[in-house]
N, C-alpha and C positions, 0 to 999 in steps of 0.2 A: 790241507784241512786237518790233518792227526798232528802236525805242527801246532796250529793254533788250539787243537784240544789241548793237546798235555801242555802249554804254555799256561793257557787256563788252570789247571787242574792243578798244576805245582804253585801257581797264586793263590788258588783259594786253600793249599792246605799251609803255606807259610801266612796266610790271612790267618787260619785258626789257631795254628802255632803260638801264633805273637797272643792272638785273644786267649788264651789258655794259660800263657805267660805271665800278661795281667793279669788274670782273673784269679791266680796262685800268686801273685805277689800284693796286690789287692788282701789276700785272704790270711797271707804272710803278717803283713802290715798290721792286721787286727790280731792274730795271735800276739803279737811284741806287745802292740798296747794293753791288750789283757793280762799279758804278764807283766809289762810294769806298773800297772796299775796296782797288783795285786801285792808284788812286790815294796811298794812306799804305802799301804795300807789301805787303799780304797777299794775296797773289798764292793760295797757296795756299789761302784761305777764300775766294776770288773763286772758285778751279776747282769747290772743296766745292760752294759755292753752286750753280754751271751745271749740274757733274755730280744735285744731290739735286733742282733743279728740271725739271730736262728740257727749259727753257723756250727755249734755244742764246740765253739774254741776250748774249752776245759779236757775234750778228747786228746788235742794235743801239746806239747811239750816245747818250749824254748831250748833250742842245743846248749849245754853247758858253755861253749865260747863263743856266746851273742848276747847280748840285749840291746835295747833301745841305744841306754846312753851310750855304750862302745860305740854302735853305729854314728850318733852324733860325733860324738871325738873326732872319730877316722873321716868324716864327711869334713870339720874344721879341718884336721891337720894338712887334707891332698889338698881344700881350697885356698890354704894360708900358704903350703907347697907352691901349688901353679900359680898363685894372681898375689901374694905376698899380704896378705890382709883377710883377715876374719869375715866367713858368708855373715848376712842379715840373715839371720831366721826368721827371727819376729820383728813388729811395728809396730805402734802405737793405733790403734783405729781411729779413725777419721770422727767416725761419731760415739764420740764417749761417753755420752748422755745416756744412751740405752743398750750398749752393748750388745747389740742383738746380731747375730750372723745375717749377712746378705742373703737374700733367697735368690737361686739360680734362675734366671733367665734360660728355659727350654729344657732340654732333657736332662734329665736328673744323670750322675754317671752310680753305676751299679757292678 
């Protein structure tokens, strides 16, 4: 029985772990956008951003040796590395007529 408790119990905190993980690289994610936003001048989709997040991204700072685009670079260069050819990033959308984003089918992710 005390087997299958702490079997439990060390699942549900490497469950939280990884959730906590996400949810700081999720919140990572949005700091970089805010800051490159703000950085190529879109000052006004930088405030869009803080004001629809609620998350006061302005509290914090981009480390001096990151931002968005480095991360792209270094994302090309490992996938040109291992598979010898440039990731797709983007695509062309299917329906060009209205350029509208898909809306999710079911739970929203947050």
């Amino acid at each position: 029985m005390e087997l299958s408790y702490q079997t439990l119990k060390f699942t549900h905190q490497a469950r939280e772990a990884c959730e906590m993980r996400t949810e700081a690289r999720r919140k990572n994610l949005l700091i970089l956008i805010s800051h490159y936003l703000t950085q190529e001048g879109y000052i006004d989709t930088a405030n869009a951003l803080e004001q629809e997040t609620k998350l006061g991204l302005r509290r914090f700072e981009v480390c001096d040796n990151i931002d968005l685009e480095t991360i792209l670079m270094e994302y090309e260069s490992y996938y040109f590395v291992k598979f010898q050819k440039y990731p797709k990033i983007v695509k062309k959308s299917s329906d060009t007529e209205n350029n509208l984003p898909q809306r999710s089918r079911g739970k929203t992710r947050r």
